[in-house]
VEXRO-499596 format. One line per 3 residues: their letters; for each residue x, y, z of N, C-alpha, C. Coordinates in nm, 2 decimals, decimal comma. Layout:
// VEXRO-499596
a	X Y Z X Y Z X Y Z; ...;
***
This chain:
// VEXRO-499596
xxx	0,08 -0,12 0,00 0,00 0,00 0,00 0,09 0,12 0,00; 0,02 0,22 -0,04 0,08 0,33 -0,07 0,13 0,42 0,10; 0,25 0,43 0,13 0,28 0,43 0,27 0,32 0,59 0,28;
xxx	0,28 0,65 0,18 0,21 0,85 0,19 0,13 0,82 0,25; 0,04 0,76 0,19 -0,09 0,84 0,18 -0,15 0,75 0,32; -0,12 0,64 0,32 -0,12 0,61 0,48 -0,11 0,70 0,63;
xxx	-0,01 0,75 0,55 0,04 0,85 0,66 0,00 0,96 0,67; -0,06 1,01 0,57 -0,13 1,12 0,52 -0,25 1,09 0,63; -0,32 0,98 0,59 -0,47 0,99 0,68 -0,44 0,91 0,77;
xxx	-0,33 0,87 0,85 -0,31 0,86 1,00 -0,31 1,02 1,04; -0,22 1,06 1,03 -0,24 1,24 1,05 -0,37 1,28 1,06; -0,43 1,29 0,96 -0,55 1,34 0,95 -0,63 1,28 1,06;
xxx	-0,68 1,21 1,05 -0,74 1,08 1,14 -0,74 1,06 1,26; -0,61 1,07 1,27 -0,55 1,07 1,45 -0,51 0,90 1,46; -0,51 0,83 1,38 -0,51 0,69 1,39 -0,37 0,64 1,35;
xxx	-0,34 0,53 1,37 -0,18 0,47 1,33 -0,21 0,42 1,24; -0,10 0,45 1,12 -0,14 0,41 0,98 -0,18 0,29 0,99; -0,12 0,17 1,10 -0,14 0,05 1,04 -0,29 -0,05 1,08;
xxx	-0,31 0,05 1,15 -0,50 0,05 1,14 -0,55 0,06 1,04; -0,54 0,19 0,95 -0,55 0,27 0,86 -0,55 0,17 0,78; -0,46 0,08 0,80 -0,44 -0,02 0,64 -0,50 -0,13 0,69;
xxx	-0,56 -0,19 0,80 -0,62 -0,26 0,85 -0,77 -0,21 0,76; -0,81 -0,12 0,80 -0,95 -0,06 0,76 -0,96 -0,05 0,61; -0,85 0,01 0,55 -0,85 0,00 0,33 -0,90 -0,16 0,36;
xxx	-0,75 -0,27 0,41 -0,84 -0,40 0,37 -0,98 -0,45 0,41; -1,04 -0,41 0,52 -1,15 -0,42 0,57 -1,27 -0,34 0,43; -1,26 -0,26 0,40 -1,34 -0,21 0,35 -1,29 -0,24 0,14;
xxx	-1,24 -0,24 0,15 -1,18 -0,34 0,02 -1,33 -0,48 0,03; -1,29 -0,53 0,14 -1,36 -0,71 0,12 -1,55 -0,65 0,11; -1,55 -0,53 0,19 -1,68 -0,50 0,17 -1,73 -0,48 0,04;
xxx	-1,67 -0,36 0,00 -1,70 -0,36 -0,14 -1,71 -0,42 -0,23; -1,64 -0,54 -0,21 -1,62 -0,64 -0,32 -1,75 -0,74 -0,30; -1,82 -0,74 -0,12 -1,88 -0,80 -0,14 -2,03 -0,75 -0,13;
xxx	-2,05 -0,65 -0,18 -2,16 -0,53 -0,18 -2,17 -0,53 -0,33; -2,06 -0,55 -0,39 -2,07 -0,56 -0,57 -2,13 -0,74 -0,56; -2,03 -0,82 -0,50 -2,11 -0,95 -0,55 -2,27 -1,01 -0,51;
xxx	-2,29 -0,96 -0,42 -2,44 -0,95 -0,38 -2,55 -0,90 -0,47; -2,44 -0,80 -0,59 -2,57 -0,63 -0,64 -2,56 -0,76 -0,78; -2,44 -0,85 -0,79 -2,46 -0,94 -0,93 -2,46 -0,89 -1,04;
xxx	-2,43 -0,78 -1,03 -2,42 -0,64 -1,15 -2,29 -0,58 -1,20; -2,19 -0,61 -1,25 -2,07 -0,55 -1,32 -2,01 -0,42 -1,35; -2,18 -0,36 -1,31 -2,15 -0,17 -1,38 -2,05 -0,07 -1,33;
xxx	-1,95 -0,06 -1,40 -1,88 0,00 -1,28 -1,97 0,19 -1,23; -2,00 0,16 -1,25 -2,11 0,31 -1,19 -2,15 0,28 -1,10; -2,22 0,11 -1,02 -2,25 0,11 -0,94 -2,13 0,08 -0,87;
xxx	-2,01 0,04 -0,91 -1,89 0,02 -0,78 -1,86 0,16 -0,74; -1,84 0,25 -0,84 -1,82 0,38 -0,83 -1,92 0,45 -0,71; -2,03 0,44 -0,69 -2,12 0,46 -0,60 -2,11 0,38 -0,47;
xxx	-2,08 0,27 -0,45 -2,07 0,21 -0,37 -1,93 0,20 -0,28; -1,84 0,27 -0,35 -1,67 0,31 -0,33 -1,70 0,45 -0,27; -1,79 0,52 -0,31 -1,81 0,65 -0,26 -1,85 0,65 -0,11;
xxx	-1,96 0,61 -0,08 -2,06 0,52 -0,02 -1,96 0,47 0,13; -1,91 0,38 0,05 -1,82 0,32 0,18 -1,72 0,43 0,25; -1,62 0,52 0,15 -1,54 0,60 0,22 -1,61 0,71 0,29;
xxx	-1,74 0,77 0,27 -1,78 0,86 0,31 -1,76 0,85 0,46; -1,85 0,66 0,44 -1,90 0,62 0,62 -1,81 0,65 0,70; -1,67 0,58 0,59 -1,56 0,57 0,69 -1,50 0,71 0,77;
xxx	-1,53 0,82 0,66 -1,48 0,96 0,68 -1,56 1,02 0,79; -1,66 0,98 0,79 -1,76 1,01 0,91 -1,77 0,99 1,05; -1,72 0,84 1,01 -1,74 0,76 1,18 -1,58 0,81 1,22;
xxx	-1,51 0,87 1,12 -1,38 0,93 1,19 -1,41 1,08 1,24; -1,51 1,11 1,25 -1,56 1,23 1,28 -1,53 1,38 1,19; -1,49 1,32 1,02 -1,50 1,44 0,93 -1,65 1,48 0,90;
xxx	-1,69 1,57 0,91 -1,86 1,63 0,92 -1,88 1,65 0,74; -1,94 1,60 0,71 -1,98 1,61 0,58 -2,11 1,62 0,49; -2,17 1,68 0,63 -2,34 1,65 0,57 -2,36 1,81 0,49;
xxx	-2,32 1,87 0,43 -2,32 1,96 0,32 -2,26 1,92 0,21; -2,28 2,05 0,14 -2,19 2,06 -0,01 -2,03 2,12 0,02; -2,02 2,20 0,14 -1,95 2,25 0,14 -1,82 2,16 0,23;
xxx	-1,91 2,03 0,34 -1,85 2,00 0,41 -1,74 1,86 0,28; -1,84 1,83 0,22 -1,80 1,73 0,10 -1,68 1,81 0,03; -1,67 1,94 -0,02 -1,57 2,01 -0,10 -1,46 2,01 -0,02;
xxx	-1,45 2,07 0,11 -1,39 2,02 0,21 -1,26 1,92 0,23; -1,32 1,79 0,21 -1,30 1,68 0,26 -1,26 1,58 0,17; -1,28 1,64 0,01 -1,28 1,59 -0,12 -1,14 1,50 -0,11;
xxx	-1,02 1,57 -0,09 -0,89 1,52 -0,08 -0,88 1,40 -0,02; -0,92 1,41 0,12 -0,93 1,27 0,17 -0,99 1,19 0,14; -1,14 1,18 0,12 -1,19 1,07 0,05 -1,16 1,06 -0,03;
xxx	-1,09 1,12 -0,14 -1,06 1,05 -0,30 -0,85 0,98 -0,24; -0,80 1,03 -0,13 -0,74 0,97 -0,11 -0,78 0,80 -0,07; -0,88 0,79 0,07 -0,92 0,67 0,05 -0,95 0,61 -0,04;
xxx	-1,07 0,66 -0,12 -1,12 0,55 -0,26 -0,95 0,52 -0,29; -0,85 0,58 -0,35 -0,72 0,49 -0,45 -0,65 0,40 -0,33; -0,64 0,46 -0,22 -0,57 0,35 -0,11 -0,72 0,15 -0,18;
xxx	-0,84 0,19 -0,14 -0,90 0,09 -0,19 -0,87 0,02 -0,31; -0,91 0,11 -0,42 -0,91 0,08 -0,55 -0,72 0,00 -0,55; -0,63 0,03 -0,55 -0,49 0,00 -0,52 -0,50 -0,14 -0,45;
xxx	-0,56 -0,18 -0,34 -0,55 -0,30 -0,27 -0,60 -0,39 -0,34; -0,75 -0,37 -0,40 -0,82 -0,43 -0,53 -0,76 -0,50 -0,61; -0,71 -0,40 -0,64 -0,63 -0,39 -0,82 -0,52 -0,50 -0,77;
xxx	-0,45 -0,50 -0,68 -0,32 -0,60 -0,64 -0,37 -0,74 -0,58; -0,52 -0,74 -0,53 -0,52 -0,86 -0,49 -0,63 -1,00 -0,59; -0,60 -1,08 -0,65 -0,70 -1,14 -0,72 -0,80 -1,20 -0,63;
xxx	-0,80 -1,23 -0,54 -0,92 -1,25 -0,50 -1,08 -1,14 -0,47; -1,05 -1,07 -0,54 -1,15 -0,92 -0,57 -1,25 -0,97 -0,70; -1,30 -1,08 -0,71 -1,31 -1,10 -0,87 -1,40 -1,02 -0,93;
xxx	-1,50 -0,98 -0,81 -1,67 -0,95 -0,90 -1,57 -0,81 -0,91; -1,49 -0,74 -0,84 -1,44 -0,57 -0,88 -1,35 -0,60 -1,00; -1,28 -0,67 -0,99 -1,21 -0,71 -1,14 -1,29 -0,71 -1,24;
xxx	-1,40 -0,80 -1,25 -1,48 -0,78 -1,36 -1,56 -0,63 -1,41; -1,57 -0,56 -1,26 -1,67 -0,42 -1,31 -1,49 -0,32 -1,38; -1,43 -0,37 -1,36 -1,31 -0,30 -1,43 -1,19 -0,26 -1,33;
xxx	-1,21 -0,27 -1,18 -1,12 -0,24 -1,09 -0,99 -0,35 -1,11; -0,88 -0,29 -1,22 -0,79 -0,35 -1,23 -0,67 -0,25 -1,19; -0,65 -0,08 -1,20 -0,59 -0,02 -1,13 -0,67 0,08 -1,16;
xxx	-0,64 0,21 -1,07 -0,70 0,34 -1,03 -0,72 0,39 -1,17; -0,64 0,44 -1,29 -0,60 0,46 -1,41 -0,70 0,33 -1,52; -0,73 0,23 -1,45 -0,87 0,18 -1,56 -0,94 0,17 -1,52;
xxx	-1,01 0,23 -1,40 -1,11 0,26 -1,33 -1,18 0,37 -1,38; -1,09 0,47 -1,37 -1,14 0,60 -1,35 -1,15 0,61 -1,59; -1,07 0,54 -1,67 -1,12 0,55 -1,80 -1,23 0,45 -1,80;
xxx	-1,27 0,37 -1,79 -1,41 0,28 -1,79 -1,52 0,38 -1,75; -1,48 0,46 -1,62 -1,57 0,53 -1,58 -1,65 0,67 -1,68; -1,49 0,70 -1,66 -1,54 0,83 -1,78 -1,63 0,81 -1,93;
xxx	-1,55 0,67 -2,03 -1,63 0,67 -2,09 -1,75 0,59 -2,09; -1,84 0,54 -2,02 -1,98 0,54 -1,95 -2,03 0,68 -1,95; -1,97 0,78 -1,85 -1,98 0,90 -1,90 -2,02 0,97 -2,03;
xxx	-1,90 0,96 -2,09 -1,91 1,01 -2,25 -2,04 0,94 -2,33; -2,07 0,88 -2,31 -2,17 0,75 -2,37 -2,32 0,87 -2,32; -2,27 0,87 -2,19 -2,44 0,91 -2,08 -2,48 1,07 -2,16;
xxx	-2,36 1,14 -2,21 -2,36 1,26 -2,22 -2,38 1,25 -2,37; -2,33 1,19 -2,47 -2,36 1,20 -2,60 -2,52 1,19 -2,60; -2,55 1,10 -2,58 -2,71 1,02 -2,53 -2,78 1,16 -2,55;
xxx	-2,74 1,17 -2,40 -2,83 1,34 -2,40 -2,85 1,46 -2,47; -2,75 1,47 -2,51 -2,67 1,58 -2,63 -2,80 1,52 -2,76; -2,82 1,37 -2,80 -2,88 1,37 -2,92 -3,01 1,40 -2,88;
xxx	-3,07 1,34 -2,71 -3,20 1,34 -2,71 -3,29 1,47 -2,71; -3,19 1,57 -2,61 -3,21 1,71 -2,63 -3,21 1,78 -2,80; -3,12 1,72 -2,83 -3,13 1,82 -3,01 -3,27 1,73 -3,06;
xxx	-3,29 1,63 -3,06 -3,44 1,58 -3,14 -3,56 1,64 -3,06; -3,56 1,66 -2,93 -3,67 1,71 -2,84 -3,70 1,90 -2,91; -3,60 1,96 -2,94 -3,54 2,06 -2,95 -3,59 2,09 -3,13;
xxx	-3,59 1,98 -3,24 -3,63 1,99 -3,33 -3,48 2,04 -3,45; -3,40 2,01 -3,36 -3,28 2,10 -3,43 -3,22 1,99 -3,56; -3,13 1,98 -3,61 -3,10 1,92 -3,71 -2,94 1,97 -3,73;
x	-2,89 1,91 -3,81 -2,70 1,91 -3,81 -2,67 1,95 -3,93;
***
């Protein structure tokens, strides 16, 4: 594991990194087994469910986040957590159903993601111009 960013959110946290990395693998197995329960591949729903999990964790460490502002806030650390996860993932094969939604490292995660994205956004882009009457 990445032994920054461990240290990063031991600091933060107040906790000894190697809890810290106790809790990535703990919450690693969850996710994996929150995807194999959902029986669904999409990575949009791991993406949500990666979200989902770090928040709790950000919370029950007592980072306050129930706004928009407290989320902007706090952004750095949780998207630190999600890659500490996504990282553990990506290195361990026993993660299979996250392998399959595309969790193979942070960097084919986050392109799987995006273009799902580009797909969601084209979509719209055409449904709005036919709703709209417009023509090319």
């Amino acid at each position: 594991m990445d032994t920054e960013a461990l240290e990063m959110l031991s600091s933060i946290l107040k906790v000894k990194s190697r809890v810290i990395e106790a809790d990535i693998r703990e919450l690693a197995w969850l996710w994996d087994e929150t995807i194999k329960d959902a029986r669904f591949g999409d990575p949009r729903l791991a993406y949500a469910v990666l979200q989902s999990l770090s928040r709790s964790y950000l919370r029950g460490h007592g980072l306050k986040m129930g706004n928009m502002q407290g989320l902007l806030k706090h952004l750095p650390v949780e998207s630190k957590v999600m890659i500490l996860i996504v990282g553990h993932v990506s290195e361990k094969p026993m993660f299979e159903s996250l392998h399959q939604a595309g969790v193979t490292s942070a960097e084919s995660f986050i392109s799987i993601l995006k273009a799902y994205r580009d797909v969601k956004d084209e979509v719209s882009h055409v449904l709005l111009k036919g709703e709209s009457g417009e023509t090319e």
